[in-house]
Backbone bond lengths (Angstrom), bond angles and torsions (degrees), N, CA, C in turn:
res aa  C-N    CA-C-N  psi(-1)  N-CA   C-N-CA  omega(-1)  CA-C   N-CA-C  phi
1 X - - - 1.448 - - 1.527 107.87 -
2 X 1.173 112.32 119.89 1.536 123.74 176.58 1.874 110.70 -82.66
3 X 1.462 103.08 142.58 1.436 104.39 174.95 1.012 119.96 -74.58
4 X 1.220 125.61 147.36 1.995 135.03 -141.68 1.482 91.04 -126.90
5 X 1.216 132.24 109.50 1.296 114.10 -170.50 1.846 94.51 -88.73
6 X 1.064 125.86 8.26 1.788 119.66 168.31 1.285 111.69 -86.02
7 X 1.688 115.10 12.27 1.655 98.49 176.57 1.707 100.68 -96.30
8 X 1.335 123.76 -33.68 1.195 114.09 153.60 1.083 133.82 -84.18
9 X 1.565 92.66 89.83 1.755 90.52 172.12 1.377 106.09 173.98
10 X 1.419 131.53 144.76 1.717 135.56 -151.97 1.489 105.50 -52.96
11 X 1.658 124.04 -20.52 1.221 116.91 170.16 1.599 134.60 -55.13
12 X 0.905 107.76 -14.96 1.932 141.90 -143.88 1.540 94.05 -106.81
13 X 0.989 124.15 75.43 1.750 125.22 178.72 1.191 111.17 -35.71
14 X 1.507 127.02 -54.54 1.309 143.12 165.57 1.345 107.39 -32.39
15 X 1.272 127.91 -57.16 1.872 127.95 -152.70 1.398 87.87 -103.39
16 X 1.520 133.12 -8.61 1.638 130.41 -178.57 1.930 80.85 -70.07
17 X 1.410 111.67 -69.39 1.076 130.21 -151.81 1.461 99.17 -51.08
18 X 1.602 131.47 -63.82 1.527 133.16 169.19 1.171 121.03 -6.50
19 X 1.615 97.18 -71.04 1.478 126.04 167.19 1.293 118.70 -20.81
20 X 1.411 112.28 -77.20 1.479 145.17 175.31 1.521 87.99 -34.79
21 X 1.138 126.09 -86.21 1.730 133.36 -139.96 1.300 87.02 -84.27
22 X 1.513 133.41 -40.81 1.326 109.49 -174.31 1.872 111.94 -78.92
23 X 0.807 139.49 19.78 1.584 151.77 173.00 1.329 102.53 -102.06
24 X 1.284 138.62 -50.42 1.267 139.53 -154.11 1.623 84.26 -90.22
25 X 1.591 125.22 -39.92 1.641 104.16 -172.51 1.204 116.33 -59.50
26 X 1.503 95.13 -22.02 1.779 105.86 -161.39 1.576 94.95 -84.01
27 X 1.139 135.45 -57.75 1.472 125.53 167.10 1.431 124.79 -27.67
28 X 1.842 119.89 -49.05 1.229 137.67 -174.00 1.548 98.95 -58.35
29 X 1.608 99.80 -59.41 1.901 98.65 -170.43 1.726 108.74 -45.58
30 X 1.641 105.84 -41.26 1.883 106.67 -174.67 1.078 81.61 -48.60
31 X 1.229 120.26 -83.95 1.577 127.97 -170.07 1.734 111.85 6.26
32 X 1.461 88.00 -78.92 1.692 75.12 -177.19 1.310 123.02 -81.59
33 X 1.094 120.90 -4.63 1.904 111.27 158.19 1.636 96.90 -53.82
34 X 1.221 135.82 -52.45 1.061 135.37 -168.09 1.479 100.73 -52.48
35 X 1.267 134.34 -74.73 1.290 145.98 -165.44 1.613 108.43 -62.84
36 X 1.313 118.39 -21.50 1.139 110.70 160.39 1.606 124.87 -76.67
37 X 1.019 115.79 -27.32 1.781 138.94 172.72 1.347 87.18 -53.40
38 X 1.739 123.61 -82.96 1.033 132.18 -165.75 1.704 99.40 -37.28
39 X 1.384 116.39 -92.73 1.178 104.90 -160.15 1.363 122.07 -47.92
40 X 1.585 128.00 4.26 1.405 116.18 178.36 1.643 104.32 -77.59
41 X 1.753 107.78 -29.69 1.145 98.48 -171.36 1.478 117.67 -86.95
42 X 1.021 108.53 -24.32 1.168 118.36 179.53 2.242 118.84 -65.02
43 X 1.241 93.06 -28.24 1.568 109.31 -173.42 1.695 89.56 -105.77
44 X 1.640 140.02 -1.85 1.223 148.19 -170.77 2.014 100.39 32.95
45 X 1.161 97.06 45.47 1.664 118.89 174.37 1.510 100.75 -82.57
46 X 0.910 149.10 96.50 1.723 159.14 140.98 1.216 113.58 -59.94
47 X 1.247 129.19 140.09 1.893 128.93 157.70 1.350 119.33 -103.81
48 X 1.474 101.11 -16.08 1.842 114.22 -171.13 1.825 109.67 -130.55
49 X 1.472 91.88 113.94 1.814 79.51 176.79 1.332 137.41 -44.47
50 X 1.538 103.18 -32.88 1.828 90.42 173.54 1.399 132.52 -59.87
51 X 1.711 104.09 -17.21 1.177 113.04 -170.43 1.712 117.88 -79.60
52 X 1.408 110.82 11.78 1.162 129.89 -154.74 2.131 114.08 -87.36
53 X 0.907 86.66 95.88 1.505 85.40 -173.18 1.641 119.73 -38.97
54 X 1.031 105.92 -61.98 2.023 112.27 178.84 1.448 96.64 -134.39
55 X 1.334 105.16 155.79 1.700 131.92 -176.59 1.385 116.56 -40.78
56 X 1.737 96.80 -32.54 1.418 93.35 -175.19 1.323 121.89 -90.32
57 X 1.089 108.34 -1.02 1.701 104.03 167.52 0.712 113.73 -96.81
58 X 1.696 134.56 158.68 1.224 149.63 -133.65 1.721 101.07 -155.62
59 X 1.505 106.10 150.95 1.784 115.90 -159.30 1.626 76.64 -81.83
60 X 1.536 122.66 149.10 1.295 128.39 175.54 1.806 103.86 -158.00
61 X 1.342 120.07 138.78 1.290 105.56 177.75 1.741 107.97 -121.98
62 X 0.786 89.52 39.47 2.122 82.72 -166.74 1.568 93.07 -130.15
63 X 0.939 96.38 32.47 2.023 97.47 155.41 1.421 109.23 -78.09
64 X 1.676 111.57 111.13 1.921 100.10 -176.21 1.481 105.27 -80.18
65 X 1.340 141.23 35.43 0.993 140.10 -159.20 1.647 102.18 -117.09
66 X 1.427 91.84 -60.64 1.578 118.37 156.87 1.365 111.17 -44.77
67 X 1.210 134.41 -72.34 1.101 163.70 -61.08 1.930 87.83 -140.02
68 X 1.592 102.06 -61.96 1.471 118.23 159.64 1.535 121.32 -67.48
69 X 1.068 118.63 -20.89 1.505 133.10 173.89 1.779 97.36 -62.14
70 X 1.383 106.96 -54.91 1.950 118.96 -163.69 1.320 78.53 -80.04
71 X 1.358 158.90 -69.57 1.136 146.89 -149.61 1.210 101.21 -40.73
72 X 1.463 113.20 -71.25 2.069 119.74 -142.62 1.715 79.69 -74.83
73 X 1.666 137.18 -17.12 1.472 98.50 -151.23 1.952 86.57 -109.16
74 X 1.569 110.84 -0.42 1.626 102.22 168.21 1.678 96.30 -84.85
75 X 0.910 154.59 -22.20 1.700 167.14 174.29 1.709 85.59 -58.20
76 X 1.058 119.67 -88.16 1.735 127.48 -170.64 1.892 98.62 -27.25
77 X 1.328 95.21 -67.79 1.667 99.50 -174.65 1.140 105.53 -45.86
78 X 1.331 135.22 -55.61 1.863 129.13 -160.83 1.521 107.41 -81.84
79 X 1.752 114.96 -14.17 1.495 105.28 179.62 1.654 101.57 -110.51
80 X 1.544 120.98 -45.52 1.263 117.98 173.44 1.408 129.88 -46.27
81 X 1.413 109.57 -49.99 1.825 110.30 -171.71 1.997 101.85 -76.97
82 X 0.831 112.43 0.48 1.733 114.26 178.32 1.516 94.86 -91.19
83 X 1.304 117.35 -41.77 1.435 120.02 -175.43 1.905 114.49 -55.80
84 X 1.546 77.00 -35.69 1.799 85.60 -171.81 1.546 105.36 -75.11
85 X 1.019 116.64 -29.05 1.598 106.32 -179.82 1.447 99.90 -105.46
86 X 1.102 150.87 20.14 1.477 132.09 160.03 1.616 94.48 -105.35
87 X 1.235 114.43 -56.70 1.667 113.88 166.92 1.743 117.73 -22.28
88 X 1.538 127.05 -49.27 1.082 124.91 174.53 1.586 116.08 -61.56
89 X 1.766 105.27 -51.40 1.041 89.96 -153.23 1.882 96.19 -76.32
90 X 1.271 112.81 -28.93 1.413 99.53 174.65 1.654 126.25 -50.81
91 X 1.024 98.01 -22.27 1.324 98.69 175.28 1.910 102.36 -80.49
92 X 1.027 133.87 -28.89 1.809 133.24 138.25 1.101 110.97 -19.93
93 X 1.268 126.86 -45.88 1.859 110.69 -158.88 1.512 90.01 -100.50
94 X 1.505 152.42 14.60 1.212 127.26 125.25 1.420 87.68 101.18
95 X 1.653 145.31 59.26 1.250 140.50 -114.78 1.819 70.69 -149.45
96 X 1.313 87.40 156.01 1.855 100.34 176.22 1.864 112.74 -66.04
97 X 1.282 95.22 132.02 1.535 92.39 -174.77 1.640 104.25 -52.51
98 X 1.125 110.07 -42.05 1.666 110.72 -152.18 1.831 89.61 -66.64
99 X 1.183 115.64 -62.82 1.481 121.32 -174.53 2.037 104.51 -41.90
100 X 1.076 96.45 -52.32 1.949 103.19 -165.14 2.051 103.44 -69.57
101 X 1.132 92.21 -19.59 1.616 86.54 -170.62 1.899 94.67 -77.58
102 X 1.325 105.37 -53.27 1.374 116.54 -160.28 1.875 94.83 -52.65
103 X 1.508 90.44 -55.09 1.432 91.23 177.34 1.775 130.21 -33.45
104 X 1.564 96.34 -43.36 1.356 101.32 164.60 0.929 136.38 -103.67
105 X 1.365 125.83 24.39 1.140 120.00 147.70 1.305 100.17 -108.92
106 X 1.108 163.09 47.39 1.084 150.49 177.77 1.729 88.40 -126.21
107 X 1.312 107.28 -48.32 1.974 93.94 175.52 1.885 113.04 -77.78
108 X 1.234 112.95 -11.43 1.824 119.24 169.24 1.398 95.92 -58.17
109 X 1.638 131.43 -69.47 1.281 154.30 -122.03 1.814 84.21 -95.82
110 X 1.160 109.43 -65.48 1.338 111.47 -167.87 1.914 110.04 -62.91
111 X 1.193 117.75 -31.23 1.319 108.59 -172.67 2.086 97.53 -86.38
112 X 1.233 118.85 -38.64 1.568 128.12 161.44 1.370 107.36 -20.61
113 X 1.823 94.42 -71.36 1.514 112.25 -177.87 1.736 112.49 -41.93
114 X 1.882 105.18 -45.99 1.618 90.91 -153.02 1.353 100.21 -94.06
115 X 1.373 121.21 27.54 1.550 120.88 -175.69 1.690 85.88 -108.55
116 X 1.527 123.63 -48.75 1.130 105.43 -171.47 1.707 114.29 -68.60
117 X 1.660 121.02 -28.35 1.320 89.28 -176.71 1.556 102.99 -101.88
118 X 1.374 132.40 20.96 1.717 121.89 155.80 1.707 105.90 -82.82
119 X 1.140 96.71 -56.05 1.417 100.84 -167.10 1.730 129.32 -90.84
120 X 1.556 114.91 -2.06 1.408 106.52 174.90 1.125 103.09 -141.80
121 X 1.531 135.41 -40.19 1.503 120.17 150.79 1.577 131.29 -115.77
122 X 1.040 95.75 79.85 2.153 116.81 -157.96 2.240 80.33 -30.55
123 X 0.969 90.47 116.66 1.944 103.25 145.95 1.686 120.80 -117.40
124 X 0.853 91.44 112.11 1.472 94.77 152.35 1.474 129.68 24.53
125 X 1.682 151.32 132.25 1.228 117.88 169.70 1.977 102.90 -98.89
126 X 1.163 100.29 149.45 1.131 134.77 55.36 1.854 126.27 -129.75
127 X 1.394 116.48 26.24 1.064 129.90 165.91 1.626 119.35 -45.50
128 X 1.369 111.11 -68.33 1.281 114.06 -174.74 1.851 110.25 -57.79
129 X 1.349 109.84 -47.57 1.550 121.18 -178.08 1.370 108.31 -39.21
130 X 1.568 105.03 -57.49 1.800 117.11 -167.96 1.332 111.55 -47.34
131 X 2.216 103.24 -64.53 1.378 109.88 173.92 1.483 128.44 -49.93
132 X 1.400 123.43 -33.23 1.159 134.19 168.57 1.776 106.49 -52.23
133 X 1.279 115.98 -67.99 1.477 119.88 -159.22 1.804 94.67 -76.61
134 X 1.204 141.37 -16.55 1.008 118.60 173.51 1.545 127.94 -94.58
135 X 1.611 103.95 0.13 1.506 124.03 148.44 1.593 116.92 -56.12
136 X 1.436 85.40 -66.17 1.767 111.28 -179.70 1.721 98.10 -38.56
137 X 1.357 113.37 -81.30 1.910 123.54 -161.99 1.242 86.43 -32.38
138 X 1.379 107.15 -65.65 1.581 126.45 -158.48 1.925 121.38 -34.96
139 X 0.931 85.50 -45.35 1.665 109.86 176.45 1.500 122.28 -87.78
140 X 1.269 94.51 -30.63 2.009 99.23 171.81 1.480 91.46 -92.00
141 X 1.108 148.42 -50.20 1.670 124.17 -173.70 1.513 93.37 -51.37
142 X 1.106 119.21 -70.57 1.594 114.41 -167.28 1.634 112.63 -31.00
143 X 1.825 111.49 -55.03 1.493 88.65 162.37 1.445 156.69 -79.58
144 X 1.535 82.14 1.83 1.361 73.37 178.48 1.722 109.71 -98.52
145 X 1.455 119.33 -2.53 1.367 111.74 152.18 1.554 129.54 -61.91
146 X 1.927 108.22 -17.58 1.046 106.89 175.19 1.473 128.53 -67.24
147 X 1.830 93.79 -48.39 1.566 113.59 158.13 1.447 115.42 -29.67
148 X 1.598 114.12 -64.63 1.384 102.60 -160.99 1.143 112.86 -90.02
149 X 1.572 132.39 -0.41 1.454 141.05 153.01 1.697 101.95 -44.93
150 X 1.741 125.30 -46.84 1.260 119.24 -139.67 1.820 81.47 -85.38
151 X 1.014 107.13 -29.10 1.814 116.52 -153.15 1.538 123.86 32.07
152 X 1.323 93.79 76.04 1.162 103.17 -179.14 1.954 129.58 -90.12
């Protein structure tokens, strides 16, 4: 299989679509730097002394508020940024629009999902599990179509 230089590029519904979901993840992750900020101030939770408003507060890290905030957004990093580079190159092997779109949104929607119920309205599991593993499937089929695209 020869490289198609029309899969990168706004013509390519598929790599329009990448685009799309991979921008909004990348917004979501700010997102929670943001929401982690918030709750430091809000719980007056600090990790670094300078950041310390008045004398009397003290650097503390066991705010679970915080605490679940760093969870879901170290979770995003180890499942999101894999997404971004298997997502491209899958979109390389020239993959059926209908199959590659669903695909991505189905890991956008699902990682969205498991930020909102870890990190802004905690539900119950098996909420978080589902959204998690249907990121997860979602992203390992993709590689391993990449794999067997490369046939190595």
């Amino acid at each position: 299989m020869s490289l198609h230089h029309e899969l990168i590029s706004l013509d390519n519904e598929v790599f329009r679509c990448y685009m799309g979901w991979t921008a909004l993840l990348v917004l979501k992750m700010f997102a929670m730097s943001i929401l982690t900020g918030l709750w430091r101030f809000i719980s007056l939770t600090f990790a670094n002394p300078e950041d310390l408003m008045s004398p009397k507060l003290k650097v503390k890290f066991d705010d679970p508020n915080v605490e679940r905030v760093r969870r879901a957004h170290r979770n995003d990093l180890e499942n999101i940024l894999p997404f971004f580079i298997i997502g491209l190159l899958y979109t390389l092997t020239n993959p059926s629009a209908f199959l590659a779109i669903n695909l991505f949104r189905a890991v956008g929607i699902a990682r969205i999902t498991h930020t909102l119920v870890y990190a802004v309205v905690v539900v119950p599991q098996p909420a978080r599990a589902l959204s998690f593993f249907v990121a997860l499937l979602a992203t390992a089929y993709m590689a391993l179509q990449v794999v067997l695209a490369a046939a190595f």
